[in-house]
PDB file of N, CA, C and O in Angstrom:
ATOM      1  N   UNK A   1       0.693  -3.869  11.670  1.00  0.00           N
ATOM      2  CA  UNK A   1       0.035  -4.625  10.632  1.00  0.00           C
ATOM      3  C   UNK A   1      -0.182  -3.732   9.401  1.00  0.00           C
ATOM      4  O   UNK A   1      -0.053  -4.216   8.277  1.00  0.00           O
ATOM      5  N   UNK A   2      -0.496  -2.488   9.575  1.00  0.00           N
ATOM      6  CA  UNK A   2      -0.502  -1.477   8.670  1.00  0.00           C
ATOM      7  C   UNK A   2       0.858  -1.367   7.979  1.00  0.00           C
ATOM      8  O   UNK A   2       1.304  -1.692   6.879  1.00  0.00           O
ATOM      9  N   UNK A   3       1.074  -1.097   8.478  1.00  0.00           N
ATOM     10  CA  UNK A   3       2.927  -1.005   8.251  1.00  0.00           C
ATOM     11  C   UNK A   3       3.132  -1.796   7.312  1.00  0.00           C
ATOM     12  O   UNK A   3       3.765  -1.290   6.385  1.00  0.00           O
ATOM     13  N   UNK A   4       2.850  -2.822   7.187  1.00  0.00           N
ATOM     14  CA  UNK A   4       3.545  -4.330   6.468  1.00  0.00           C
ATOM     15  C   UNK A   4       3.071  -4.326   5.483  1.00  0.00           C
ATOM     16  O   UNK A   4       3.687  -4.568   4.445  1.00  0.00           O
ATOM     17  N   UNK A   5       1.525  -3.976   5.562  1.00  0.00           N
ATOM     18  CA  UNK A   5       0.224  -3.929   4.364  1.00  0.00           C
ATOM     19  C   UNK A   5       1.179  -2.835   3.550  1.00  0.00           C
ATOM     20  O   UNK A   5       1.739  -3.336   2.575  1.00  0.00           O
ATOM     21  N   UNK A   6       1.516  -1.153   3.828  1.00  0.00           N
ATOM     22  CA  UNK A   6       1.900  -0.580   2.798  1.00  0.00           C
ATOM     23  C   UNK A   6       3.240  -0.795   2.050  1.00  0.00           C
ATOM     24  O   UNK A   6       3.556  -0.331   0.955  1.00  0.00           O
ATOM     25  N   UNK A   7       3.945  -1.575   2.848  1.00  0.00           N
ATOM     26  CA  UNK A   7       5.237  -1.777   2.690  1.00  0.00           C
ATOM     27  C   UNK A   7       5.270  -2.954   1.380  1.00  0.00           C
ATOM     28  O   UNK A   7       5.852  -2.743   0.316  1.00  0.00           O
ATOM     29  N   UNK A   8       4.732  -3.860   1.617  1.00  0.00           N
ATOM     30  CA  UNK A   8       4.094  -4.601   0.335  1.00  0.00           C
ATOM     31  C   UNK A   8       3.425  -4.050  -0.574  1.00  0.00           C
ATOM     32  O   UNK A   8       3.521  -4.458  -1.732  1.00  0.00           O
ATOM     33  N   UNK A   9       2.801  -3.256  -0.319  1.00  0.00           N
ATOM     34  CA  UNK A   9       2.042  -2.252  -1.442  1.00  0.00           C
ATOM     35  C   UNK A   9       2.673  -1.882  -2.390  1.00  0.00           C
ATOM     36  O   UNK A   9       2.377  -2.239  -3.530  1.00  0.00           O
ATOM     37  N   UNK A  10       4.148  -0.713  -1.993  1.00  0.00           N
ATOM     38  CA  UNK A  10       4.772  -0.294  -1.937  1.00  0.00           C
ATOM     39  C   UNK A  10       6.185  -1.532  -3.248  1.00  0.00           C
ATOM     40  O   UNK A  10       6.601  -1.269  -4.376  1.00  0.00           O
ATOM     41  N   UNK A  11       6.432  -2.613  -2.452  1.00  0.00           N
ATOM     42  CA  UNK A  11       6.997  -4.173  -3.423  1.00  0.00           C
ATOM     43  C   UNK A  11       6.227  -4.312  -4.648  1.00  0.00           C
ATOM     44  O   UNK A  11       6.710  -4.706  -5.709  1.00  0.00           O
ATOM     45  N   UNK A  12       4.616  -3.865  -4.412  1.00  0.00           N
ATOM     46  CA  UNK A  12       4.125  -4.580  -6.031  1.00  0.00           C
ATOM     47  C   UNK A  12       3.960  -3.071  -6.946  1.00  0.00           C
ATOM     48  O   UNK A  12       3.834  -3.088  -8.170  1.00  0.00           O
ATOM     49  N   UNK A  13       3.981  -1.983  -6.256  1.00  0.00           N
ATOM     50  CA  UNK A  13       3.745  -1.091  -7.762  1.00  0.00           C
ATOM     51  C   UNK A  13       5.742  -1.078  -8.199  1.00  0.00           C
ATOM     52  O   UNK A  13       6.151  -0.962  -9.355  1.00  0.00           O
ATOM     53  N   UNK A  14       6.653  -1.221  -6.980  1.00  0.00           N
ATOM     54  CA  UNK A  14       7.602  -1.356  -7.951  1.00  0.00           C
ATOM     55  C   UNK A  14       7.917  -2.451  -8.581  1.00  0.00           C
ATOM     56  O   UNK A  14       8.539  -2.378  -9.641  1.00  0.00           O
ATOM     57  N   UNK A  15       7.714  -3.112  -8.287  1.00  0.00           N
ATOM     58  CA  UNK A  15       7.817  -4.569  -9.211  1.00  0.00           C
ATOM     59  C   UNK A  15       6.821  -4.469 -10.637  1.00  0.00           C
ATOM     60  O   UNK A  15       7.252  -4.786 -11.746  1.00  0.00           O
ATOM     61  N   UNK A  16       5.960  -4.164 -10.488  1.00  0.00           N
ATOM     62  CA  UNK A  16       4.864  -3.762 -11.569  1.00  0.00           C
ATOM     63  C   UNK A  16       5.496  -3.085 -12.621  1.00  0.00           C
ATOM     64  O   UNK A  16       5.458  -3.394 -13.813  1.00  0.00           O
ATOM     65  N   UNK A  17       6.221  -1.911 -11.974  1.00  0.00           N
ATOM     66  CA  UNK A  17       6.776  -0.666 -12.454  1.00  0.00           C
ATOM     67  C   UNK A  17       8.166  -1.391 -13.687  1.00  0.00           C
ATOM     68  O   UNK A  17       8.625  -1.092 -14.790  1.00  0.00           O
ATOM     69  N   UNK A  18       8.356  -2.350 -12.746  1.00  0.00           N
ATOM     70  CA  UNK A  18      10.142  -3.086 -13.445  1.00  0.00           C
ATOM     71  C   UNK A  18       9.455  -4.238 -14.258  1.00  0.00           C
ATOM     72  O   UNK A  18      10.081  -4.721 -15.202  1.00  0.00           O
ATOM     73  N   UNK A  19       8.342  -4.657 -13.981  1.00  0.00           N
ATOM     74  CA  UNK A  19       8.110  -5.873 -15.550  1.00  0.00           C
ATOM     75  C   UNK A  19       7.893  -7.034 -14.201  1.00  0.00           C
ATOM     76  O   UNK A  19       7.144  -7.996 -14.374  1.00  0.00           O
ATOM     77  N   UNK A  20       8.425  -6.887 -13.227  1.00  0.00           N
ATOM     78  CA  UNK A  20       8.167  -8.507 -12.424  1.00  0.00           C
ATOM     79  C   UNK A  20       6.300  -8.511 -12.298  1.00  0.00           C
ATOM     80  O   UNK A  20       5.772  -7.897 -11.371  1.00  0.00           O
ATOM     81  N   UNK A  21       5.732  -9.017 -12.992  1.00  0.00           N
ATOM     82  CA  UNK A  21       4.126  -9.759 -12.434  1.00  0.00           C
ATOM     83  C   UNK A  21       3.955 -10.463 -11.665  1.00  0.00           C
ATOM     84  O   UNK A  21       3.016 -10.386 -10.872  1.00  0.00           O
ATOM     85  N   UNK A  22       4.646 -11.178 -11.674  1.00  0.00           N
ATOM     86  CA  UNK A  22       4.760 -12.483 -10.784  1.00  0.00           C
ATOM     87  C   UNK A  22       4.424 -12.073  -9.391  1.00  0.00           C
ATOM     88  O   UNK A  22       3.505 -12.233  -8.589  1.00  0.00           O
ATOM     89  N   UNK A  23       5.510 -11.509  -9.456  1.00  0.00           N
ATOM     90  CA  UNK A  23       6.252 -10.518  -7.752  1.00  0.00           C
ATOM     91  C   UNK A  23       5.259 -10.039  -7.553  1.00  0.00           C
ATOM     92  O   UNK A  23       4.567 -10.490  -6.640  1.00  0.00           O
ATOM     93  N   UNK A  24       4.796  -8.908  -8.354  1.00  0.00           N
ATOM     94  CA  UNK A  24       3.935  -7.584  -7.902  1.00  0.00           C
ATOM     95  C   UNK A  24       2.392  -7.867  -7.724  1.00  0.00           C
ATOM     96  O   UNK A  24       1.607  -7.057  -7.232  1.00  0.00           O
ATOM     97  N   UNK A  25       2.046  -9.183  -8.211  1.00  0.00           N
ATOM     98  CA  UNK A  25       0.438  -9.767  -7.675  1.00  0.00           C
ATOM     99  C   UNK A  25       0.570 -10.357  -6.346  1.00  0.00           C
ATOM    100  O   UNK A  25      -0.343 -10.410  -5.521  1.00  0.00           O
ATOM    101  N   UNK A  26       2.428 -11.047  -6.092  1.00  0.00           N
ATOM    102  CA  UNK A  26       1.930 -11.792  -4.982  1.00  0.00           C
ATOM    103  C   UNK A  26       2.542 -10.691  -3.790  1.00  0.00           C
ATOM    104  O   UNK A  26       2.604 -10.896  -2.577  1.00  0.00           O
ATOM    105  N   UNK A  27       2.761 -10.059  -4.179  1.00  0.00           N
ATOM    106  CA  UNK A  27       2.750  -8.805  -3.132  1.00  0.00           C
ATOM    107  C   UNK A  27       1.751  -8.133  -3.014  1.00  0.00           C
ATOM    108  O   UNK A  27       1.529  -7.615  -1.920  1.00  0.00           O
ATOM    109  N   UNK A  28       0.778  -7.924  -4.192  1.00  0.00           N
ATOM    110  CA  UNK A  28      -0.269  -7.170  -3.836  1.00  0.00           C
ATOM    111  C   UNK A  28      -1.499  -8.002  -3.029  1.00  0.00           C
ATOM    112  O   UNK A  28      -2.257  -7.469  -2.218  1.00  0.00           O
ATOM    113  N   UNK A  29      -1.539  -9.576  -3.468  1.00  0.00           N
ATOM    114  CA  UNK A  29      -2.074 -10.061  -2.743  1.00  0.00           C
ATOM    115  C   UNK A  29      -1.694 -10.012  -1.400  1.00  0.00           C
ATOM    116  O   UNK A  29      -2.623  -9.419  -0.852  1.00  0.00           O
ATOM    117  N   UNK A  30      -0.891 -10.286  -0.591  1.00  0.00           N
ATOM    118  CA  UNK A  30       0.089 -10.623   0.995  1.00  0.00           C
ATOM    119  C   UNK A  30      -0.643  -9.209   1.316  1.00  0.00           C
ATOM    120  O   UNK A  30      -1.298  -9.403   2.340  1.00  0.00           O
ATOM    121  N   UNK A  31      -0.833  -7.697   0.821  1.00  0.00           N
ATOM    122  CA  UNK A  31      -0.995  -6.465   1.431  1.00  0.00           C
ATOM    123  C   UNK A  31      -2.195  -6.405   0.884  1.00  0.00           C
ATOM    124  O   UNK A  31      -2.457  -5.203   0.887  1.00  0.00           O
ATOM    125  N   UNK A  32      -2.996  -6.919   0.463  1.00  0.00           N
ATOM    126  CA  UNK A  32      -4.659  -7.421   0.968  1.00  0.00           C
ATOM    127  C   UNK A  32      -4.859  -7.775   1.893  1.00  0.00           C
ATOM    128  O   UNK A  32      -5.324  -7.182   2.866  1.00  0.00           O
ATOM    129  N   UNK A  33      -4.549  -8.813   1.776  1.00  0.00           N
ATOM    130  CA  UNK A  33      -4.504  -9.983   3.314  1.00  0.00           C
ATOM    131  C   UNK A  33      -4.362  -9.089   4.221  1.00  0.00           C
ATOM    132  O   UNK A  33      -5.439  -8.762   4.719  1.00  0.00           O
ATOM    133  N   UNK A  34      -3.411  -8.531   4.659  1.00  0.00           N
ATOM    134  CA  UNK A  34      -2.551  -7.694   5.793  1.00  0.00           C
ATOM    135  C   UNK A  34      -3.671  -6.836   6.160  1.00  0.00           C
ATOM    136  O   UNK A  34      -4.264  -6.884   7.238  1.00  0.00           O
ATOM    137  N   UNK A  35      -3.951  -5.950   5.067  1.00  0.00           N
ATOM    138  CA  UNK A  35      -5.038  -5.086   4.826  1.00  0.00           C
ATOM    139  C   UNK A  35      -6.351  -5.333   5.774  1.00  0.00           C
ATOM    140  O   UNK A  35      -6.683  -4.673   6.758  1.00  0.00           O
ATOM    141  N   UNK A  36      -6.952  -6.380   5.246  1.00  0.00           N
ATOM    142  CA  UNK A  36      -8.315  -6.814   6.022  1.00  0.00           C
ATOM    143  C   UNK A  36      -7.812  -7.455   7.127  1.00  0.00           C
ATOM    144  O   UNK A  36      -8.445  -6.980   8.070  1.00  0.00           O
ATOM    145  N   UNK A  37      -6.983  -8.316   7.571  1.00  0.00           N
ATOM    146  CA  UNK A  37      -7.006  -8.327   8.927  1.00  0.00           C
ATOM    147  C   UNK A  37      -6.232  -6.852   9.931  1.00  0.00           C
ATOM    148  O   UNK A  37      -6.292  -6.623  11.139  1.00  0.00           O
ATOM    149  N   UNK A  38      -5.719  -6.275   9.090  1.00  0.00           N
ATOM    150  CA  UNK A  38      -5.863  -4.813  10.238  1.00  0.00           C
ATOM    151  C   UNK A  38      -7.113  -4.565  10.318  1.00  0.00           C
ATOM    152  O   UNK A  38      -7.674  -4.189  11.347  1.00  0.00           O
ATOM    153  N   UNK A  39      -7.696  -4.774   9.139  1.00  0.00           N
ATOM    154  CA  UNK A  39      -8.938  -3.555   9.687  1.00  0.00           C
ATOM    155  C   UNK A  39     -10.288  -4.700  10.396  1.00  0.00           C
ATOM    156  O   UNK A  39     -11.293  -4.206  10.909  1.00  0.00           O
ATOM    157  N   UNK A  40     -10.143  -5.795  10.333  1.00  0.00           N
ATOM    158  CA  UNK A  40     -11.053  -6.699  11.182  1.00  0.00           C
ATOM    159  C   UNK A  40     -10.348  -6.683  12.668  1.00  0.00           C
ATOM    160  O   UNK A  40     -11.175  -6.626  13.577  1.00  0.00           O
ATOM    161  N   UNK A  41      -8.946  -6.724  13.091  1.00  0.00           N
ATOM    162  CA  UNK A  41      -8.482  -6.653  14.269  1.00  0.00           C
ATOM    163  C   UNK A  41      -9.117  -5.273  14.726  1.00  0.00           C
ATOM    164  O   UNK A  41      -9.478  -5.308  15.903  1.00  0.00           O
ATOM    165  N   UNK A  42      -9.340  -4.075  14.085  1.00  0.00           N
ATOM    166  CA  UNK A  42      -9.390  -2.973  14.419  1.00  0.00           C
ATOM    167  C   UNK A  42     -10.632  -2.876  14.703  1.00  0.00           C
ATOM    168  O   UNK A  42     -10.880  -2.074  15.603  1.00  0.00           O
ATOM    169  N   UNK A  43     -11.720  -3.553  14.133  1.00  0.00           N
ATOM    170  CA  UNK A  43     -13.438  -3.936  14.315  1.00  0.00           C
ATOM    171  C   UNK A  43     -13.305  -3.945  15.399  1.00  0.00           C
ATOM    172  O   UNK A  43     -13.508  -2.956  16.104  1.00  0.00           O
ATOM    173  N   UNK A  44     -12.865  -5.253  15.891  1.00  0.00           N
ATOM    174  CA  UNK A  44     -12.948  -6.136  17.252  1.00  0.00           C
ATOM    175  C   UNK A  44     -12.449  -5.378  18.550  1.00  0.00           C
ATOM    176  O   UNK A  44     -13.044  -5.033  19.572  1.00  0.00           O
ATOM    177  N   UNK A  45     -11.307  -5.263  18.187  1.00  0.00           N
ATOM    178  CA  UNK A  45     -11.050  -4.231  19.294  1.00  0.00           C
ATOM    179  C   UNK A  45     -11.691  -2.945  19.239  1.00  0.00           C
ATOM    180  O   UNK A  45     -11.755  -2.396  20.340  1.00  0.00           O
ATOM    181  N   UNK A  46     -12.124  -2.383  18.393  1.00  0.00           N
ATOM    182  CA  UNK A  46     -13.025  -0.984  18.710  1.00  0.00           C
ATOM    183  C   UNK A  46     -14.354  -1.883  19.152  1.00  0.00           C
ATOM    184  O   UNK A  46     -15.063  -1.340  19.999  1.00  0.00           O
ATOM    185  N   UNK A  47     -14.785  -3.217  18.670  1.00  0.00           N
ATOM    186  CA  UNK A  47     -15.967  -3.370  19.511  1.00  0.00           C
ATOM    187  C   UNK A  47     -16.087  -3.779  21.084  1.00  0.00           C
ATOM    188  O   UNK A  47     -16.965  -3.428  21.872  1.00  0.00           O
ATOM    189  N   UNK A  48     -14.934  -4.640  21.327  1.00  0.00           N
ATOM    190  CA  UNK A  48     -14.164  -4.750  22.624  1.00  0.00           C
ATOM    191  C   UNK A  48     -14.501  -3.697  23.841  1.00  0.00           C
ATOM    192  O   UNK A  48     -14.977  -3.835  24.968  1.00  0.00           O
ATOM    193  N   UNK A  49     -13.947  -2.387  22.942  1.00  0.00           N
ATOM    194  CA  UNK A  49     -13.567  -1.775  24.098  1.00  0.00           C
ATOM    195  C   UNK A  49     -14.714  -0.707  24.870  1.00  0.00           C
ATOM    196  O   UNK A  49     -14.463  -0.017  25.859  1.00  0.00           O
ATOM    197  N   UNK A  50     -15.954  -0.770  24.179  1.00  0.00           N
ATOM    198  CA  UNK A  50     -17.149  -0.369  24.558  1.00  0.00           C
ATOM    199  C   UNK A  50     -17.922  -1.160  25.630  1.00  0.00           C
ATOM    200  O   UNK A  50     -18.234  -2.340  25.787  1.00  0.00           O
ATOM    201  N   UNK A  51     -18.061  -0.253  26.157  1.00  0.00           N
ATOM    202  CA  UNK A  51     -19.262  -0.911  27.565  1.00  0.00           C
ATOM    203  C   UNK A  51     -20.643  -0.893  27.569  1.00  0.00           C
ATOM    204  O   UNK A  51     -21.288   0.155  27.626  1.00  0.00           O
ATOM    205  N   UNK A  52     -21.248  -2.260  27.498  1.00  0.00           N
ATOM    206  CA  UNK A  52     -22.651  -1.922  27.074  1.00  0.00           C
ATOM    207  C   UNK A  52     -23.698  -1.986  28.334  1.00  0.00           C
ATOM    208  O   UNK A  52     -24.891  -1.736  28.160  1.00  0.00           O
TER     209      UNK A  52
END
């Protein structure tokens, strides 16, 4: 999920870089998205895996 998040990251500063806006918001948006659900999957399962 990380992976995907920078890899899109990665789509909007070059797109940014070449003049596409269009492209490079809706890529930066998609590796938001990506973004917070890694790191909410990563909550859950680090809260998961504790024994109370």
């Amino acid at each position: 999920m990380l992976h995907y998040a920078v890899v899109f990251f990665i789509i909007a500063v070059i797109a940014a870089l070449l003049g596409f806006s269009g492209i490079a918001g809706a890529a930066t948006n998609i590796a938001w998205i990506l973004f917070v659900v890694f790191l909410s999957m990563g909550a859950i399962s680090l809260l998961r895996g504790r024994k109370v």
